[in-house]
C-alpha positions as CSV (number, residue, x, y, z in Angstrom):
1,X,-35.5,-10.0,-12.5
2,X,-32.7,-9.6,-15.0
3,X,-32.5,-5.8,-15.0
4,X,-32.1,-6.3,-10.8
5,X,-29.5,-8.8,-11.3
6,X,-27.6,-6.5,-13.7
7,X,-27.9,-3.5,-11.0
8,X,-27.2,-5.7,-8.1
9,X,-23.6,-6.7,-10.2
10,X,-23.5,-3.0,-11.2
11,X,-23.5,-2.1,-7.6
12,X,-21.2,-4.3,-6.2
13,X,-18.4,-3.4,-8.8
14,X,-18.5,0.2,-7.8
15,X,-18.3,-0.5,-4.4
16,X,-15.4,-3.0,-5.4
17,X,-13.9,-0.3,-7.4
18,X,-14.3,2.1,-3.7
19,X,-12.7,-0.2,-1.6
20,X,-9.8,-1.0,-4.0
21,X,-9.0,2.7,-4.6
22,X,-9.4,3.5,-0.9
23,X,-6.9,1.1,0.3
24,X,-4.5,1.5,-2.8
25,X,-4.4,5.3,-1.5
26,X,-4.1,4.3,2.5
27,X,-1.3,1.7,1.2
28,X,0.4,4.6,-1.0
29,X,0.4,7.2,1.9
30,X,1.7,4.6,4.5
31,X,4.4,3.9,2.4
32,X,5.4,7.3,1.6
33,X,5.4,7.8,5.6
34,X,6.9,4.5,6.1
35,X,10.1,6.2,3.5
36,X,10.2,9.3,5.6
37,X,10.4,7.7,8.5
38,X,13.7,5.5,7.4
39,X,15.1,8.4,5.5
40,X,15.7,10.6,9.4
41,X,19.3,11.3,10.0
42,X,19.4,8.4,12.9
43,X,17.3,5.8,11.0
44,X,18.5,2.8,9.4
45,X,16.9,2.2,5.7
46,X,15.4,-0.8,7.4
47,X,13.0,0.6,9.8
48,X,10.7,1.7,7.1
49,X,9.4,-1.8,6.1
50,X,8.3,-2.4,9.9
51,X,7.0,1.1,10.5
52,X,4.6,1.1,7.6
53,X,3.2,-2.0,8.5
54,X,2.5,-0.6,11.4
55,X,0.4,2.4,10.2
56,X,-1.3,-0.2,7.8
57,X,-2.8,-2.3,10.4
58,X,-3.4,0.8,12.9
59,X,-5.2,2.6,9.5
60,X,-6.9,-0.4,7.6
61,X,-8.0,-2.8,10.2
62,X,-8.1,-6.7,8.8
63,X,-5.0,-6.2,7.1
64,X,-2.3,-8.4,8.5
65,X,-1.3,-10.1,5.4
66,X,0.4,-7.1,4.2
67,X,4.5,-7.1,3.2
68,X,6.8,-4.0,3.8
69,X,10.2,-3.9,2.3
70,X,12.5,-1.1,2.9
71,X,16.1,-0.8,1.1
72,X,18.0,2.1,0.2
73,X,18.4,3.5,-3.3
74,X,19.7,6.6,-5.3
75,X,17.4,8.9,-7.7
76,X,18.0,10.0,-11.1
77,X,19.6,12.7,-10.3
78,X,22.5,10.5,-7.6
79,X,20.4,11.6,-4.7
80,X,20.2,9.2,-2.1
81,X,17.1,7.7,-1.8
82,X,15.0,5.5,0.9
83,X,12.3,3.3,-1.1
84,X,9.5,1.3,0.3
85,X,7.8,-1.3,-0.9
86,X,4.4,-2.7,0.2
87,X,1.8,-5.3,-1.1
88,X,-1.2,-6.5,0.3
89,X,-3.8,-8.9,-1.6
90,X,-7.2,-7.7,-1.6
91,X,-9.9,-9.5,-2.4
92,X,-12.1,-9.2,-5.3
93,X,-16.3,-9.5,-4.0
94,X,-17.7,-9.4,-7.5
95,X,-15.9,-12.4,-8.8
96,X,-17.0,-15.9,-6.9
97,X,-14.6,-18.1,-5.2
98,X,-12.1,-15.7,-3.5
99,X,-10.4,-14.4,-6.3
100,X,-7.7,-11.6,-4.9
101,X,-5.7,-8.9,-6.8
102,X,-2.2,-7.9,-4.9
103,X,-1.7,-4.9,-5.0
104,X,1.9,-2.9,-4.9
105,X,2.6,0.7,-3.9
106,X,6.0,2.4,-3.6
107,X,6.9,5.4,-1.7
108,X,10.3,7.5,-1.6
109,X,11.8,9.7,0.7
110,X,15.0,11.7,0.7
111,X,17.8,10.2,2.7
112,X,19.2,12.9,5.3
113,X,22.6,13.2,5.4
114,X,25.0,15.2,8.2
């Protein structure tokens, strides 16, 4: 009994580990996407929050309760930069009583310019 308790717990925090990772890299992508989409010659800095919440819900289904900031910003280097920002709360099945982690992921693109 205890050895199938441990396993079960075992199990589940892998799989909680999987689903974290998986929508930590679906969050990071959409973000990045979300930059490059803003950073087009005829695109205000803006659009990029909206856009990548967009391909969040379209790619993760369930996930309505994420936030998408968009702003523009300059590099190291004084390149200008588009940045967005995206967190989402995801919820943690290993631990009882609905405990959630948020979960933050930036992407960058390069602004173009005429």
């Amino acid at each position: 009994m205890l050895v199938g308790t441990l396993l079960l717990f075992l199990f589940l925090g892998v799989v909680q580990v999987g689903v974290v990772l998986h929508i930590r890299n679906t969050l990071a992508a959409d973000a990045a996407e979300g930059a490059r989409h803003a950073a087009n010659l005829n695109m205000s800095e803006a659009s990029g929050g909206p856009y990548a919440e967009q391909l969040i819900a379209s790619s993760i289904p369930g996930r309505a309760d994420t936030t998408c900031t968009s702003a523009a910003t300059t590099g190291e280097s004084g390149v200008p930069l588009v940045e967005v920002r995206c967190q989402v709360a995801v919820p943690l099945t290993v631990l009882p009583g609905g405990a959630k982690t948020t979960l933050t992921v930036v992407g960058h693109a390069v602004k173009e310019t005429p």
